[in-house]
C-alpha positions as CSV (number, residue, x, y, z in Angstrom):
1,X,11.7,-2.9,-15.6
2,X,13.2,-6.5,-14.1
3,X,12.8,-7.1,-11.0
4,X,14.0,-10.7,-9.4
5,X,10.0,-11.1,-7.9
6,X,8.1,-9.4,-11.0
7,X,4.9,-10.6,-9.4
8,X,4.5,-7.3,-7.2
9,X,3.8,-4.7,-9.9
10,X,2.3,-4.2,-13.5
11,X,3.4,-1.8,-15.8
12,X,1.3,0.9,-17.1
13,X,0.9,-0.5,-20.8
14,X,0.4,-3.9,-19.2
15,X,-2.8,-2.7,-17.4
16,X,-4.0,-1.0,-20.5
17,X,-4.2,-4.2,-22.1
18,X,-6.3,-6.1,-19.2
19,X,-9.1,-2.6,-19.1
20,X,-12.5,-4.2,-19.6
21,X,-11.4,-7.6,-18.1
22,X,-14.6,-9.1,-16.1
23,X,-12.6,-9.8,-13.3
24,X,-10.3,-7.0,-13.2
25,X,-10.9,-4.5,-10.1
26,X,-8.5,-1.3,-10.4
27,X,-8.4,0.5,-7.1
28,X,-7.5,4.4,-6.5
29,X,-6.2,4.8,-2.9
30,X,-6.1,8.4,-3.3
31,X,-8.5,10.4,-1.4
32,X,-11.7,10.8,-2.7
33,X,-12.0,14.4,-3.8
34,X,-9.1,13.5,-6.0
35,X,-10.5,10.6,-7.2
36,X,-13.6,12.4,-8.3
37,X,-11.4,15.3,-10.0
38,X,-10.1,12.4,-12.3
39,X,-9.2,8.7,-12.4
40,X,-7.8,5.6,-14.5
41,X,-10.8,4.8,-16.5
42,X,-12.8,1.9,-14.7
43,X,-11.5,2.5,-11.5
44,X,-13.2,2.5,-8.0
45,X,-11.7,4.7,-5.3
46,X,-11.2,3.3,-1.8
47,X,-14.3,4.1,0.7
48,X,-12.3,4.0,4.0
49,X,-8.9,5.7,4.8
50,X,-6.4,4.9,2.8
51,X,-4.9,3.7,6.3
52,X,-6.6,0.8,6.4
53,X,-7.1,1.4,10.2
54,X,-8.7,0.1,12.4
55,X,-12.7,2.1,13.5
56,X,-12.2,4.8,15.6
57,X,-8.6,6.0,14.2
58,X,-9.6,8.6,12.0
59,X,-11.0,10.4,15.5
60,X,-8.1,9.2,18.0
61,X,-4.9,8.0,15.8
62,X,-3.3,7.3,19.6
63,X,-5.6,4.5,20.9
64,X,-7.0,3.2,17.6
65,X,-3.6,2.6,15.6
66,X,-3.5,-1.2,14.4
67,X,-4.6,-2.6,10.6
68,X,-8.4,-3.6,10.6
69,X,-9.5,-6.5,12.0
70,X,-11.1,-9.2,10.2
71,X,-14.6,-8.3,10.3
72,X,-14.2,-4.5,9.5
73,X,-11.1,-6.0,6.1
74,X,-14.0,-8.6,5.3
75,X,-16.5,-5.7,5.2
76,X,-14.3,-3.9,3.1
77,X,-13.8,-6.5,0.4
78,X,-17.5,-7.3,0.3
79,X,-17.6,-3.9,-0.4
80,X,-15.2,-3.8,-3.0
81,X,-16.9,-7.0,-4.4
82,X,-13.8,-8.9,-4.5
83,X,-13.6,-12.5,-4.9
84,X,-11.5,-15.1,-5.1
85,X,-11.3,-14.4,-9.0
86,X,-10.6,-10.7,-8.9
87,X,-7.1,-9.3,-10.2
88,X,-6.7,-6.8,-8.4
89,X,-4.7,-3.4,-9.5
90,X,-3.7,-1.1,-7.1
91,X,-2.9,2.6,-7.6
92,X,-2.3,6.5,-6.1
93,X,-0.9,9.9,-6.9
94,X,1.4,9.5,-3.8
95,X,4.5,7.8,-5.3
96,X,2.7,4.6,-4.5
97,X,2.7,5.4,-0.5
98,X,-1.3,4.7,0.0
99,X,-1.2,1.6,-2.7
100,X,1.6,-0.2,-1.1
101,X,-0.4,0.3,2.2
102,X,-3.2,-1.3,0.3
103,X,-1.4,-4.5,-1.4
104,X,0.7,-4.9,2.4
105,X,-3.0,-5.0,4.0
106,X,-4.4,-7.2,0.9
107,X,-1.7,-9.7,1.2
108,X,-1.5,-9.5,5.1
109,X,-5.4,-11.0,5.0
110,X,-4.0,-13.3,2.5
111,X,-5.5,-11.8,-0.8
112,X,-2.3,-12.4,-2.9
113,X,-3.4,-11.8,-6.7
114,X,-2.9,-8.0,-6.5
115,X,-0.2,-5.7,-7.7
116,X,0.8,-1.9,-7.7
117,X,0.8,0.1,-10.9
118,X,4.3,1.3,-11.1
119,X,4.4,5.1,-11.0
120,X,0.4,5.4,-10.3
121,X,-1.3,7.8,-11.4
122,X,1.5,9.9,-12.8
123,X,3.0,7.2,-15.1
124,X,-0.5,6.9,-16.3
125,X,-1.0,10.2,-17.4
126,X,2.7,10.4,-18.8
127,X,1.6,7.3,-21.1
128,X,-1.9,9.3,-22.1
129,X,-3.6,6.2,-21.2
130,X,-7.7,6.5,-20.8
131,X,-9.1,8.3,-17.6
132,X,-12.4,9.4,-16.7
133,X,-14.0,12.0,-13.6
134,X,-16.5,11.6,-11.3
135,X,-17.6,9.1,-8.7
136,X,-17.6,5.5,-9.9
137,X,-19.1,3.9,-6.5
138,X,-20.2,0.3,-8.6
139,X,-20.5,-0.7,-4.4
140,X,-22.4,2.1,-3.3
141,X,-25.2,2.4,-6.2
142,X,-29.2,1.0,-5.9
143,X,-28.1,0.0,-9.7
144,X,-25.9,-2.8,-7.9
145,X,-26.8,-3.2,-4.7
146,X,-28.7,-6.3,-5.5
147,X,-25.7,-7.6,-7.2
148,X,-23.2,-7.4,-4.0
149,X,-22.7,-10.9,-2.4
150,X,-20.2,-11.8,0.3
151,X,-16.7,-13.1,-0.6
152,X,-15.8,-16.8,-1.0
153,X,-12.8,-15.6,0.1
154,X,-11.5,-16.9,3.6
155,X,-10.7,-13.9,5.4
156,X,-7.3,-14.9,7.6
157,X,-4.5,-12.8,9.7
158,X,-0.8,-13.7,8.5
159,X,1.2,-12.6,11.6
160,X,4.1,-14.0,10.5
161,X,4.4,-10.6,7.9
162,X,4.0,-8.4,11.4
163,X,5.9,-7.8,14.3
164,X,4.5,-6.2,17.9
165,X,6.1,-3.6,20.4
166,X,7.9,-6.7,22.0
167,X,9.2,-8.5,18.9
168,X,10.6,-4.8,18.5
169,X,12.0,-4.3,21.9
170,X,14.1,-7.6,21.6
171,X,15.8,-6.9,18.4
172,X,17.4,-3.3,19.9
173,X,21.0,-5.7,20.8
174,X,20.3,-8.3,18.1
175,X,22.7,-8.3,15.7
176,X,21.0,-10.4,13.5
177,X,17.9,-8.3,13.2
178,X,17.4,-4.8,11.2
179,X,15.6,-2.4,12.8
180,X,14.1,-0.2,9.5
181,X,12.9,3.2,10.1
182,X,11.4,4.7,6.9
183,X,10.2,7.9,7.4
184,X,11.4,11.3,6.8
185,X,15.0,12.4,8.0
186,X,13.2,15.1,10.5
187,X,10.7,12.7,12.5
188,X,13.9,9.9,12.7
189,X,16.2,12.6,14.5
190,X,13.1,13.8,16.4
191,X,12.7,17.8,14.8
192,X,9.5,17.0,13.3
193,X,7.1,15.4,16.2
194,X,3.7,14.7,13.7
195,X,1.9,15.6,16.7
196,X,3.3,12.7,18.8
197,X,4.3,12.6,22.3
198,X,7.4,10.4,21.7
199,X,10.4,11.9,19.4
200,X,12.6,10.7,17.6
201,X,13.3,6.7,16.6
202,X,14.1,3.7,18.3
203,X,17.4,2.9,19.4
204,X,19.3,1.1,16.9
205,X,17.4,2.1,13.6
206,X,18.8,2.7,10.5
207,X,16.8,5.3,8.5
208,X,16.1,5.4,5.1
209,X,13.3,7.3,3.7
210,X,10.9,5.4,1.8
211,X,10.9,7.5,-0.9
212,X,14.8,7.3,-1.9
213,X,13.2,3.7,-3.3
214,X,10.7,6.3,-6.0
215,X,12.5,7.6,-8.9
216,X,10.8,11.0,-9.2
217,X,12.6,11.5,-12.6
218,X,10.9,8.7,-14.0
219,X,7.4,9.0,-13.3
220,X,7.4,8.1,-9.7
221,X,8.1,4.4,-10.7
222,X,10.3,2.5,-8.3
223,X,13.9,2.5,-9.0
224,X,15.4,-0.1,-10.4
225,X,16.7,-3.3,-8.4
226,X,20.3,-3.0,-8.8
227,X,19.8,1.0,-7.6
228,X,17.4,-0.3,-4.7
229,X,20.0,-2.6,-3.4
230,X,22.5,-0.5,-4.1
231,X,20.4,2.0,-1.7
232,X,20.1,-1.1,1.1
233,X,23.7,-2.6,1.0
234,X,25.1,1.0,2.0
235,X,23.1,0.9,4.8
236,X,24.1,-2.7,5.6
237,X,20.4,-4.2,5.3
238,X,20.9,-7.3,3.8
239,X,18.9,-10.7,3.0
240,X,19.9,-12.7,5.7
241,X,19.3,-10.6,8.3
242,X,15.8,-10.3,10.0
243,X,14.1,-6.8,8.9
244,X,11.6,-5.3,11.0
245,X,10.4,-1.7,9.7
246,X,8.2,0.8,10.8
């Protein structure tokens, strides 16, 4: 499938063709009980919430919301052994919720040579490519423990890609900026709380879930870019304005 930036995701058949690679690292941001139930052959499943939260979020989600910082993102890619050689591959079952979570955090810490599997895990069984079960911790076994070593990789915060609670608050009456609200059509209008104080959205937003982007149909690979701008236009988010979603 074209896409006008074709860097962002590899194709199923594409990946098949790079297993075995020395520098290839496939990641599976499922969860890990699904991971070990099965997995794209070679694969390593993700060893902290798929999140990528900050420490203490899984325990209190209110006070511990933001992205890691650098230390705790550094310790995960030494943990991941990634390098500044690694392609990196990233996958879920999830229509691609927890992998996109994954390449955003990746390329918000300025690791840019990763892409999303289009369609995941699904599109991967559809195609009968190789898979395998179990746990495949390569960063958790004494086998290579001794073979870890920290990344040459310098670790760096892009805040241009992020926005805060005050970047947000000014663009409510801008009428050049986008507010994007992406969840679900019950937490926008406020019916579904998910156990927050706060309902409903911010004032201004335009809602579109993110999932009207997934073509269920097809594999749970994204829609194509004429349909995804199609989806966008009618909603009036368009290229020159400012876009700041949540």
């Amino acid at each position: 499938m074209e896409y006008t930036n074709n860097s962002i995701l590899i194709e199923s058949n594409e990946l098949f063709d790079k297993l075995g690679n020395e520098n290839l690292i496939i990641i599976d941001c499922d969860i890990n009980s699904l991971y070990q139930r099965a997995h794209i052959k070679g694969s390593i499943s993700l060893p902290v919430h798929h999140y990528i939260k900050q420490k203490g979020y899984e325990e209190n989600a209110i006070d511990y919301p933001h992205i890691m910082n650098n230390i705790e993102f550094t310790n995960l890619i030494n943990s991941l052994n990634i390098n500044s050689k690694s392609e990196i591959i990233t996958y879920d079952n999830s229509a691609s919720l927890y992998a996109s979570r994954f390449w955003w955090a990746l390329n918000y810490f300025g690791i840019t040579n990763v892409k999303i599997l289009n369609g995941g895990w699904k599109n991967w069984i559809a195609n009968q490519l190789p898979i395998e079960s179990g746990f495949n911790y390569a960063f958790n076994t004494d086998e290579n423990a001794n073979k870890k070593t920290n990344t040459d990789i310098n670790i760096v915060e892009n805040k241009n890609i992020i926005c805060n609670l005050n970047d947000m608050k000014n663009s409510i009456n801008d009428p050049n900026t986008i507010i994007f609200d992406t969840r679900n059509i019950s937490e926008f209008n406020g019916t579904n709380s998910r156990g927050n104080s706060n309902i409903g959205h911010i004032p201004g937003a335009i809602n579109i879930e993110w999932l009207e982007f997934v073509d269920n149909k097809n594999n749970n690979k994204f829609k194509s870019q004429m349909d995804i701008l199609k989806i966008l236009n009618d909603k009036n988010i368009t290229p020159e304005k400012q876009i700041n979603t949540y």
